[in-house]
Backbone bond lengths (Angstrom), bond angles and torsions (degrees), N, CA, C in turn:
res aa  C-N    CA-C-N  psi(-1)  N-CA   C-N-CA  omega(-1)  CA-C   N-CA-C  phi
1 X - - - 1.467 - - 1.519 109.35 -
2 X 1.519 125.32 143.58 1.106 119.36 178.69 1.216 114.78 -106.33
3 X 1.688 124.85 149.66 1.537 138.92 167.47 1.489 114.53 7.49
4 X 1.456 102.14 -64.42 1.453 141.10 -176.65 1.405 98.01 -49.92
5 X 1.195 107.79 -73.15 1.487 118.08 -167.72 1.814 107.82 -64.45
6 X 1.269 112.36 -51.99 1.153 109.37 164.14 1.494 127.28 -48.61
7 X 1.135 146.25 -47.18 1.720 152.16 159.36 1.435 92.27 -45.78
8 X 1.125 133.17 -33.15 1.772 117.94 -158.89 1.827 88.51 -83.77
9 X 1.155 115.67 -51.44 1.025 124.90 -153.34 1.721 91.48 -74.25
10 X 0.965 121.35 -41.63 1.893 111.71 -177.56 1.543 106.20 -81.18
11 X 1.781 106.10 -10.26 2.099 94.01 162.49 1.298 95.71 -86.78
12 X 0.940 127.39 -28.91 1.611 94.13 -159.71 1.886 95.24 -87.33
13 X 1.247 124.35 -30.05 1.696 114.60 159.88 1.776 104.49 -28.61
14 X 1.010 107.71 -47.17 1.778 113.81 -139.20 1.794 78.30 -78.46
15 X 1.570 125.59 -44.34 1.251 114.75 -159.49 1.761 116.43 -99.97
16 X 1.832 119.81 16.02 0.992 105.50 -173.16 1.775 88.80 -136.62
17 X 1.706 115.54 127.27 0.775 92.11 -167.49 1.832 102.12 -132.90
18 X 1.749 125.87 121.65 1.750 125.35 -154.56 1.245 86.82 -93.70
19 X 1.561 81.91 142.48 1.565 112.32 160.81 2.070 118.48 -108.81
20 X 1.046 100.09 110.32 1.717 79.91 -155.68 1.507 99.37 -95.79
21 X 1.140 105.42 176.69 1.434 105.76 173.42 1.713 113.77 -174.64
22 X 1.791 103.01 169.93 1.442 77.85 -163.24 1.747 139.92 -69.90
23 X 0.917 109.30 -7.14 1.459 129.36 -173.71 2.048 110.72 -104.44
24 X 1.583 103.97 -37.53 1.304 103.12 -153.53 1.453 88.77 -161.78
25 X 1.676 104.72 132.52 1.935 105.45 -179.44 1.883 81.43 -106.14
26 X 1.490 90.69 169.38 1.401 107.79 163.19 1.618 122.15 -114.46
27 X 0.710 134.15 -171.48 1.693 128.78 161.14 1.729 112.79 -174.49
28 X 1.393 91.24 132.63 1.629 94.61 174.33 1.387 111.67 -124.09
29 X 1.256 113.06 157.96 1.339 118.78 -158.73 1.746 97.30 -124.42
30 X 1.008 120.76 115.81 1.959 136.69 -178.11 1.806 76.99 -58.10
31 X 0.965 107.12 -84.50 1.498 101.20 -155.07 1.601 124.45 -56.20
32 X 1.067 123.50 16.43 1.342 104.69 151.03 1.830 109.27 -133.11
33 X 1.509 121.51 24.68 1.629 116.07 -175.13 1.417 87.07 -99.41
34 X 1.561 100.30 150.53 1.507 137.61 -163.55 1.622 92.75 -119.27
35 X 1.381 127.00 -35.18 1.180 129.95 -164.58 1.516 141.67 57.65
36 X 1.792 78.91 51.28 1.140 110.36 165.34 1.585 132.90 -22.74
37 X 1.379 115.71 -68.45 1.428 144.09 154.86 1.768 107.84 120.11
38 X 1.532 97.89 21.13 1.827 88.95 -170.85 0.926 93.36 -76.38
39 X 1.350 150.21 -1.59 1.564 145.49 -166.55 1.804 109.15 -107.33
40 X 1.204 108.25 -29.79 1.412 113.93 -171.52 1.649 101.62 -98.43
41 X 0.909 117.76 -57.53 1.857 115.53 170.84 1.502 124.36 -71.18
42 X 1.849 112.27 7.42 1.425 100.10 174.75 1.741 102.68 -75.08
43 X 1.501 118.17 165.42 1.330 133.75 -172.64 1.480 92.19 -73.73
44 X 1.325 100.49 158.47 1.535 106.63 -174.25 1.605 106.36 101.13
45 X 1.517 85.96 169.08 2.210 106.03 166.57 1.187 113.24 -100.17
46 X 1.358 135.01 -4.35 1.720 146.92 -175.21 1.720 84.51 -38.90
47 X 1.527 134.78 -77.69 1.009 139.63 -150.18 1.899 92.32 -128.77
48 X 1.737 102.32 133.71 1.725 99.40 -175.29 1.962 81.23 -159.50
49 X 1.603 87.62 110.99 1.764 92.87 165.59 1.359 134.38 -70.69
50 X 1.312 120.72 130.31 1.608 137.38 -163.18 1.559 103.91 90.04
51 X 1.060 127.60 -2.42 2.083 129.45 157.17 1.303 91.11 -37.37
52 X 1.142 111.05 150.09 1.693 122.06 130.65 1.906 88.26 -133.73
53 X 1.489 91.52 126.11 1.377 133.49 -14.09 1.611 116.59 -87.31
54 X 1.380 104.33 161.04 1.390 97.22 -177.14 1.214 140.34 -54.55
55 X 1.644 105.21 -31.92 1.533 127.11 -177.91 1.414 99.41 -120.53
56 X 1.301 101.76 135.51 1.504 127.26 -178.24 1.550 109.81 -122.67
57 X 1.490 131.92 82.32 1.230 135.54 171.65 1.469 120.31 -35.27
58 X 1.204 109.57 -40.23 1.364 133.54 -151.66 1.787 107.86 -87.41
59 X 1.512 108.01 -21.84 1.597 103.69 -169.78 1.411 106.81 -82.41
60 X 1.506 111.01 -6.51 1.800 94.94 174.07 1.463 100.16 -140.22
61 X 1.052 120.42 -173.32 1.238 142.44 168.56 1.641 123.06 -46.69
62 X 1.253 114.46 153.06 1.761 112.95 -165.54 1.669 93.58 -67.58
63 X 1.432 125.32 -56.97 1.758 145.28 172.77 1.467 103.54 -32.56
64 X 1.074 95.34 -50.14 1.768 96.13 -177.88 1.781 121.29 -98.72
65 X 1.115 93.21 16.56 1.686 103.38 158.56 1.172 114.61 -120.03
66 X 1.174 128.87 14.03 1.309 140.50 -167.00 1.403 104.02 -141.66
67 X 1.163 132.41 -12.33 1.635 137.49 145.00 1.001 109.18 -65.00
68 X 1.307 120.67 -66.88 1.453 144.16 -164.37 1.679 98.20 -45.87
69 X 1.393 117.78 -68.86 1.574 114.31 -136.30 2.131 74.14 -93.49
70 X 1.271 155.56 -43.52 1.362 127.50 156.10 1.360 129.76 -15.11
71 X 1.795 113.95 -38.90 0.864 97.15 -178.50 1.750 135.63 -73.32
72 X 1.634 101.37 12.63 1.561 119.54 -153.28 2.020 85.07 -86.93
73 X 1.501 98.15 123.84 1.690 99.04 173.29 1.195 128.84 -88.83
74 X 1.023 109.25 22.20 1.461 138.71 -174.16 1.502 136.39 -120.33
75 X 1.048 96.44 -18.09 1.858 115.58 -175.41 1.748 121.46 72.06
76 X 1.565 88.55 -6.38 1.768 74.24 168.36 1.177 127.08 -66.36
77 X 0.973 133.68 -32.07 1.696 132.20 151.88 0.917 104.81 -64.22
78 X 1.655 102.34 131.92 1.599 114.68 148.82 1.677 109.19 -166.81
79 X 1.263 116.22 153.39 1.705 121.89 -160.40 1.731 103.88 -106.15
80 X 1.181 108.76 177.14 1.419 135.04 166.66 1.297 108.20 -130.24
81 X 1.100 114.35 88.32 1.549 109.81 168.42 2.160 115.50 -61.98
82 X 1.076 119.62 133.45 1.227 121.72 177.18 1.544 113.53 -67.44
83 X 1.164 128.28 -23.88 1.560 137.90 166.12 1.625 112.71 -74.39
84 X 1.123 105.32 18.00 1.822 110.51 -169.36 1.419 107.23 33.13
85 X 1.536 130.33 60.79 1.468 142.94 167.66 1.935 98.11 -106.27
86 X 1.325 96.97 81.28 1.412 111.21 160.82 1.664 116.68 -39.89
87 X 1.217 130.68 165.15 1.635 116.82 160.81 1.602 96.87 -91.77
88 X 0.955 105.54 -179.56 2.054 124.15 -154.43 1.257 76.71 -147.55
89 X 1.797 102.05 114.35 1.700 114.79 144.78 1.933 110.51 -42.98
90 X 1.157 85.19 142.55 1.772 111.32 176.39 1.748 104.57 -51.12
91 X 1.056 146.16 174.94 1.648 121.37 -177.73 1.630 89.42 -121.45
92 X 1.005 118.77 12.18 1.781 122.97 155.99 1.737 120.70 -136.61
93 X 1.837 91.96 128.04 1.214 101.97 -169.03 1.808 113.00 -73.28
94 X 1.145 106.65 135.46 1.877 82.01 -173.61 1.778 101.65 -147.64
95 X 1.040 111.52 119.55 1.842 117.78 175.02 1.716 104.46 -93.95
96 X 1.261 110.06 127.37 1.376 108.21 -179.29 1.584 117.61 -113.20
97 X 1.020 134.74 112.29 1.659 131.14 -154.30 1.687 120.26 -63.16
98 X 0.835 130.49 69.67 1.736 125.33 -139.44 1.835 92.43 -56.87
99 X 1.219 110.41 143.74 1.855 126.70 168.09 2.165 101.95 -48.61
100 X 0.999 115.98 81.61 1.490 106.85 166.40 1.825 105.50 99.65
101 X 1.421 101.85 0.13 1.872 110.40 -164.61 1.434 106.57 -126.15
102 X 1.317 115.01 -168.03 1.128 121.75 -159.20 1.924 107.51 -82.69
103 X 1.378 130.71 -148.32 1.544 140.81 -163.27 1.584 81.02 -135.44
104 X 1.406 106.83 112.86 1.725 116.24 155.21 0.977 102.76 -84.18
105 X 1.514 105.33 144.10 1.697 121.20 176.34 1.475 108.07 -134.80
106 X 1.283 94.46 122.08 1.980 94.93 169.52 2.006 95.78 -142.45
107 X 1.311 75.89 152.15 1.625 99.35 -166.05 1.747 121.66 155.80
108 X 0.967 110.91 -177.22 1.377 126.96 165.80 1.106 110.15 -89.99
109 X 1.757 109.99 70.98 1.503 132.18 -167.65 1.707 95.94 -90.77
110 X 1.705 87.18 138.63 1.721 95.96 -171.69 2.199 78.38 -138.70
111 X 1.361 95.36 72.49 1.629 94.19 161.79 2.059 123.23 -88.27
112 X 1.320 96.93 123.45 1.545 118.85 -162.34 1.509 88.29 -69.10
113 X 1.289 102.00 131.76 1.732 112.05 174.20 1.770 112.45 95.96
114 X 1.237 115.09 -24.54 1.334 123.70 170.91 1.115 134.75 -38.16
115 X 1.473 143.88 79.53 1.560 140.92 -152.15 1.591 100.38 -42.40
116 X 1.152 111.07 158.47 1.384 133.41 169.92 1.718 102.84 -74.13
117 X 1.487 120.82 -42.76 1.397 94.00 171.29 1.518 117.07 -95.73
118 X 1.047 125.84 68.55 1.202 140.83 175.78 1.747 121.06 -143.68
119 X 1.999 101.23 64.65 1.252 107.16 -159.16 1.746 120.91 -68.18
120 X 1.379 96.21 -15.50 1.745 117.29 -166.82 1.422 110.93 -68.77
121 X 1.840 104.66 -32.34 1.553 102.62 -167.04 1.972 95.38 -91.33
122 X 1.116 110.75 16.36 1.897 113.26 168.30 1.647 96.15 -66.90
123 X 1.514 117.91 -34.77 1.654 118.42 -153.46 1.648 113.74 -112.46
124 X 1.318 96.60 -25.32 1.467 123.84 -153.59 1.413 123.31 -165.37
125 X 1.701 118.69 130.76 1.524 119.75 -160.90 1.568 93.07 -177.98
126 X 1.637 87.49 137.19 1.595 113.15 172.75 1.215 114.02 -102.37
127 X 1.162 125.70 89.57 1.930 135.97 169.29 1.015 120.60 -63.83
128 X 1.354 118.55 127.84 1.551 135.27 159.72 1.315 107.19 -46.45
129 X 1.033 114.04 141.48 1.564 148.43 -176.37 1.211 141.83 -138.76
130 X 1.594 117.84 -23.34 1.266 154.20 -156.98 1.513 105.44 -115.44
131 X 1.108 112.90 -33.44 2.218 121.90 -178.96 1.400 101.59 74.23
132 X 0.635 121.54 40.33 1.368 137.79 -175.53 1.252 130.48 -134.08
133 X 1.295 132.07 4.88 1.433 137.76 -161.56 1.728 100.76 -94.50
134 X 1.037 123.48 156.48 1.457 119.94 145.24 0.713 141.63 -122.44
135 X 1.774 106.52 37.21 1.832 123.97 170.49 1.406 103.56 -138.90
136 X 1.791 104.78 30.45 1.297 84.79 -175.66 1.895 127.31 -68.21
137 X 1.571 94.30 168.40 1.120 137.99 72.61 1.520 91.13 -129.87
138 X 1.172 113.89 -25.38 1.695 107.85 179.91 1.457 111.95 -66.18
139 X 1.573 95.54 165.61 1.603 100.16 -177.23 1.689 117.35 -85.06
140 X 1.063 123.94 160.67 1.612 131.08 171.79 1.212 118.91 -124.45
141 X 1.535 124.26 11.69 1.622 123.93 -159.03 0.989 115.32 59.71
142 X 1.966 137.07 -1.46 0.907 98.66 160.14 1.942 153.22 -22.57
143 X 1.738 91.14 -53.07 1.793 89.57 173.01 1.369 136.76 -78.31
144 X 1.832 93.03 26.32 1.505 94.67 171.69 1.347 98.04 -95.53
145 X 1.565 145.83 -29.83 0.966 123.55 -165.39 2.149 107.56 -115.21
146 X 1.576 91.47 23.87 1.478 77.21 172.00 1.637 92.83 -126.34
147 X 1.683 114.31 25.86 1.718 115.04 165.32 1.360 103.24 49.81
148 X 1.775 112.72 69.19 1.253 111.19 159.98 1.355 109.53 -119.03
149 X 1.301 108.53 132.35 1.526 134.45 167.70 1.510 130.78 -90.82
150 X 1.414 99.30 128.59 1.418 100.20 166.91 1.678 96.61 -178.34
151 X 1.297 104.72 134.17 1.959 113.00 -151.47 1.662 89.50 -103.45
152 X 1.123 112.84 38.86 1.273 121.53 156.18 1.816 112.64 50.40
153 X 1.528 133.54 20.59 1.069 149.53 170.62 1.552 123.54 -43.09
154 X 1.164 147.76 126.52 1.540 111.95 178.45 1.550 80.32 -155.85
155 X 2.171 92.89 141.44 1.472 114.39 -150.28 1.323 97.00 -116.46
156 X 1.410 114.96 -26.25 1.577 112.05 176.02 1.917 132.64 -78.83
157 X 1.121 116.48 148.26 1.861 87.85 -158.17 1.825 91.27 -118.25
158 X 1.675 117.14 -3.83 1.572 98.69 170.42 1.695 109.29 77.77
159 X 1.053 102.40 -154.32 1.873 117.09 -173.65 1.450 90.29 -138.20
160 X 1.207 99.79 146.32 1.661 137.05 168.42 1.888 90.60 -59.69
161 X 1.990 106.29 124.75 1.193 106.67 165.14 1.921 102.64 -77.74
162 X 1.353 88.12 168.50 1.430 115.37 -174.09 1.867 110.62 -98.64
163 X 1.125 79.53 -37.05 1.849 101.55 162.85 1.059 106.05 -171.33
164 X 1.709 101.36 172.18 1.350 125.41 -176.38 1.529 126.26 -112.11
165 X 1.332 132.98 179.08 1.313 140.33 -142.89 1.226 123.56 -0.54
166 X 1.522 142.52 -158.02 1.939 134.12 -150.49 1.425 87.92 92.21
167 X 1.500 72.13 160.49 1.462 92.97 -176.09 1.838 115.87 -78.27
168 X 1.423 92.03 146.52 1.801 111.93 -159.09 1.515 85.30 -121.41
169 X 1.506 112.11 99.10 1.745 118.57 150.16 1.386 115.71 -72.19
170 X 1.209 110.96 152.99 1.163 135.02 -164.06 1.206 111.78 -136.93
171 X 1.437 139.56 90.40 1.620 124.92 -165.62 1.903 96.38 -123.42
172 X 0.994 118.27 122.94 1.465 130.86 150.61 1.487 110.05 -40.80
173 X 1.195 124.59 112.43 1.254 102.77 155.87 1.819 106.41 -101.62
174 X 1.483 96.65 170.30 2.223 108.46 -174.30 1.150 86.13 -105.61
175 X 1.787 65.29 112.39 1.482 103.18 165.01 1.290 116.39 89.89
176 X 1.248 146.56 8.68 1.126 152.52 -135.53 1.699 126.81 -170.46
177 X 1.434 133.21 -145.44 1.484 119.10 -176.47 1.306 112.79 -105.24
178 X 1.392 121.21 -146.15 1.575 97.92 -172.86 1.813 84.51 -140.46
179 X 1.530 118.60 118.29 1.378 136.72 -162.73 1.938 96.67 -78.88
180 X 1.221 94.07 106.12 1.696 92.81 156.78 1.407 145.44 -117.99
181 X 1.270 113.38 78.30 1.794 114.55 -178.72 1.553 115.78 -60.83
182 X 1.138 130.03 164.30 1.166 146.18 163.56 1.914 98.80 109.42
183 X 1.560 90.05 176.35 1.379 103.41 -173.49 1.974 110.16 -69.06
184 X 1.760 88.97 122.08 1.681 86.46 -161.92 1.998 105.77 -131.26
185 X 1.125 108.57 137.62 1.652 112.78 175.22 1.511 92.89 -120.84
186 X 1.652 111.22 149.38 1.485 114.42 -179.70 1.902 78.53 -146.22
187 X 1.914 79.41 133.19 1.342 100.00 162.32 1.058 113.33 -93.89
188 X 1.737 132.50 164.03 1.163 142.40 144.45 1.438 102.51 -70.65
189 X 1.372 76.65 153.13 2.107 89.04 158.49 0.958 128.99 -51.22
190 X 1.311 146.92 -36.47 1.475 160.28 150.71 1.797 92.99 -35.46
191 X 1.100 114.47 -72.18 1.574 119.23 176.95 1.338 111.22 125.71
192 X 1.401 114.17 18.02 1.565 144.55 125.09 1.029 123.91 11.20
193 X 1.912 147.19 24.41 1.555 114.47 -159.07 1.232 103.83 -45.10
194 X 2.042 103.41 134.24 1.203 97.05 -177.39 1.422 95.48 -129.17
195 X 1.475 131.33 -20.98 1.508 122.89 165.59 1.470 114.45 -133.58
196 X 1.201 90.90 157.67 1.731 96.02 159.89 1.542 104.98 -145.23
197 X 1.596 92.59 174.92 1.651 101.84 -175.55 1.611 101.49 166.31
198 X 1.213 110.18 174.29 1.292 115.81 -174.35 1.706 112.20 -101.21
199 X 1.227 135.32 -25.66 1.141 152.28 173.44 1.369 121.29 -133.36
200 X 1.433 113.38 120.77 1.635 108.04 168.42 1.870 94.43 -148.25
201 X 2.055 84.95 166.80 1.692 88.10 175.41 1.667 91.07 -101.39
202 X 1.526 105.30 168.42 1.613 91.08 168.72 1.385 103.37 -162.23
203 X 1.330 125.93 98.93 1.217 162.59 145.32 1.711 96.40 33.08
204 X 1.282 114.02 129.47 1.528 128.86 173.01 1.311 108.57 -130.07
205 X 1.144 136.38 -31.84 1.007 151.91 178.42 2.013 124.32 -45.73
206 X 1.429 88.39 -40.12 1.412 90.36 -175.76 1.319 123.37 132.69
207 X 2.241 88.00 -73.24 1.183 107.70 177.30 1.647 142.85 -62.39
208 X 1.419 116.56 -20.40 1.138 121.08 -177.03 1.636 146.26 -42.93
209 X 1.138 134.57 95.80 1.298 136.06 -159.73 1.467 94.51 -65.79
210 X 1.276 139.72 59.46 1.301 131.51 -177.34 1.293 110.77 168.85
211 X 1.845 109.17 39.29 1.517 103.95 -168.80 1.369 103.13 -70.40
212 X 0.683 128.95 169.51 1.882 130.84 -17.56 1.247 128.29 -60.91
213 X 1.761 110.83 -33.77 0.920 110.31 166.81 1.607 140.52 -61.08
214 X 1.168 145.10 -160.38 1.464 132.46 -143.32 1.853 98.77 -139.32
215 X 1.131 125.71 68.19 1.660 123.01 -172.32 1.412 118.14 -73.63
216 X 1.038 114.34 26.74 1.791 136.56 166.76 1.776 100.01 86.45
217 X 1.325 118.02 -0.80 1.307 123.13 -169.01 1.977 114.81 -38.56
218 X 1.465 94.74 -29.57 1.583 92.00 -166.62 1.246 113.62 -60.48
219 X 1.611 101.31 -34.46 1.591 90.95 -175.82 1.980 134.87 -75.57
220 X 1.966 89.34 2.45 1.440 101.16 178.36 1.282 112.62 -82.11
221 X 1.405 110.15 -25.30 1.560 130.55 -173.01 1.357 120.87 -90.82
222 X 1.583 119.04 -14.17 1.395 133.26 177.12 1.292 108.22 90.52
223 X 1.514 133.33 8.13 1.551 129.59 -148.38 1.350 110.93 -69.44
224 X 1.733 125.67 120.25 1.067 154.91 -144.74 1.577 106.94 -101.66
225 X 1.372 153.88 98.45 0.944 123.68 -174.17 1.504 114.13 -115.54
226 X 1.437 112.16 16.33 1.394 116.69 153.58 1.578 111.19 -82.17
């Protein structure tokens, strides 16, 4: 193994950290939670802040640790069930525009560039939106502290899908928006379905007079996505 390979392999130690248990482990990953709180305010002891340890597999049921840590919009949660019961994409792909936050994504997400140990963002992923992240394509909160707005509105309504869920790529483009084929519904913030379609670009940048979508703005703004 080389140097290289070795440092990658002791960050990502440093950033993923199991909770095992007898039926079903959990695992969260530092580098992609936003801190949400669906994990810390669900009912129950599964998850109780200032524990060591934080996550307790063991205080509920296998069903309800496996509700529970889905509900993370971000993919830092995600389990190993001991019965090899994988989680199952949702059978509709759906991006929801968060009020001032990042693009939720759930689906049978196939995002290009996505580490291999990063099993959560297969189901679930918080997108940059703001140009501002420094893990993108996912979000970091950056645009909470550089006060970016946008009340999550969306004016365009797309074409009527033909069907629903399949796999939904997701490709970054450099420098540019973030390309999505496959069968797709986007909520507004309100929670609005407000489009569908099979392909759209949708704005990372920031700038776009047409969020969500992508109005070529990045390239007026210089938007960098290395």
């Amino acid at each position: 193994m080389s140097e290289q390979d070795e440092n990658q392999q002791d960050e990502s130690r440093s950033t993923l950290v199991e909770y095992p248990g007898a039926a079903i482990d959990v695992h969260w990953d530092e580098r992609l939670c936003i801190h949400i709180g669906e994990c810390g305010n669900a009912a129950g002891t599964l998850f109780v802040g200032g524990r060591e340890p934080w996550c307790i597999p063991d205080q509920c049921s296998k069903a309800e640790v496996r509700e529970i840590i889905e509900r993370c919009p971000s993919g830092a949660l995600s389990y190993h069930d001991h019965d090899d019961r994988p989680e199952v994409a949702p059978g509709e792909n759906t991006v929801t525009v968060a009020y001032n936050g990042p693009l939720y994504a759930r689906g049978e997400l196939e995002i290009e560039g996505a580490p291999a140990d990063m099993p959560g963002v297969r189901f679930r992923a918080a997108l940059c939106r703001c140009g501002l992240s420094t893990n993108k394509p996912f979000c970091d909160n950056s645009h909470l502290k550089a006060g970016f707005e946008d009340f999550g509105s969306v004016g365009e309504r797309g074409t009527p899908l033909t069907a629903l869920g399949g796999p939904l790529t997701i490709k970054p483009l450099v420098d540019g928006p973030l390309l999505v084929k496959g069968n797709l519904s986007i909520r507004a913030a309100s929670g609005r379905a407000a489009w569908e379609g099979t392909e759209a670009a949708l704005c990372r940048c920031g700038a776009s007079k047409n969020k969500p979508f992508c109005d070529g703005s990045h390239q007026t703004v210089g938007f960098k996505s290395g």
